[in-house]
N, C-alpha and C positions, 0 to 999 in steps of 0.2 A: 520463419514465424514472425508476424507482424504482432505485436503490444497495444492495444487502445487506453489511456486511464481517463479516466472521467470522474465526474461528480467533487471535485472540488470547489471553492466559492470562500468569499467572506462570512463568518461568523460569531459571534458574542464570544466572550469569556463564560463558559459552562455549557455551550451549545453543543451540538453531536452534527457531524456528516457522515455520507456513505459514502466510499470511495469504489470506483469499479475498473477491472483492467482486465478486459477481453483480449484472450488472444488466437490469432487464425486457424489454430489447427489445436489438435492434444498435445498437452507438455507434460510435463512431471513436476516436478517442484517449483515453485511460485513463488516470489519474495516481495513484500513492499520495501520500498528504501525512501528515505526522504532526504531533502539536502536545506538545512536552515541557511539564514544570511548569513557569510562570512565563516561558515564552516563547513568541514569536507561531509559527504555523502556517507550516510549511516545504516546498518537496517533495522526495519520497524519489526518485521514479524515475517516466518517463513510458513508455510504449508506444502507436507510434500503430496503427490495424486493419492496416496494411503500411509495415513499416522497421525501423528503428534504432531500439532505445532508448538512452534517455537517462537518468543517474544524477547527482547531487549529490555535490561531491568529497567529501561527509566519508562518503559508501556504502565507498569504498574498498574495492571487490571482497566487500562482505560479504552485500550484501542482491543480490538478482535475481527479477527484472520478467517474467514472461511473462503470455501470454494466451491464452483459448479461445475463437474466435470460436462457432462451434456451440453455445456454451454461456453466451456472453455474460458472460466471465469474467477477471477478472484476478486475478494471482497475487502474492505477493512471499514469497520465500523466506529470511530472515531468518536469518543464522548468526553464530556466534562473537559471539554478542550480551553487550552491555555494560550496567550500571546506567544509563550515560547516555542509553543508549536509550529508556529508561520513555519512555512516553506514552501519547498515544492514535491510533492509527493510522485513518488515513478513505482515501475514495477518489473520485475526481470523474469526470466521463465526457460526452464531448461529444457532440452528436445534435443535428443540424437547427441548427448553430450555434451550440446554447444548452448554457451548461454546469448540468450536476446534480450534485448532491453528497449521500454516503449519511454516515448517522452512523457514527462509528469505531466500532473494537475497543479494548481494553487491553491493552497492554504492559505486564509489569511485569519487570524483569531484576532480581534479589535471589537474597541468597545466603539 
């Protein structure tokens, strides 16, 4: 299973992105993760192919996690974003038991 993430970029302090991470075939459970400067890699939000998701207390109602199954896709919608935010954002995806993982996108929140 191949990972795409996309749609990262530069943006204001309060601005919103879409994040997206296609991947080659059906998975099952979906994770964003991000890695800020100088600190280890975190996760932002999980979604599994049927249920709940799942967010990290410091999401705090800002970011949101969905998915396209028909299109092997996950989402994270990303608002009222802060400097603290910056990183690089990835995404991982489970299949056949074994986890995959695609290279991130860039964050960058600056005024």
């Amino acid at each position: 299973v191949q990972l795409q993430a996309s749609g990262g970029g530069l943006v204001q302090p309060g601005g919103s992105l879409r994040l997206s991470c296609a991947a080659s075939g059906p998975v099952a459970r979906m994770t964003w993760y991000r890695q800020l400067p100088g600190k280890e890699r975190e996760a932002v939000a999980v979604v599994p192919r049927g249920g709940n998701t799942q967010y990290a207390d410091f999401v705090k109602g800002r970011f949101t996690i969905s998915r396209d199954n028909a299109k092997n896709t996950v989402y994270l919608n990303l608002k009222d974003l802060k400097p603290e935010d910056t990183g690089v954002y990835s995404c991982s995806a489970i299949s056949n038991w074994k986890t995959y993982w695609g290279q991130g996108t860039q964050v960058t929140v600056s005024s």
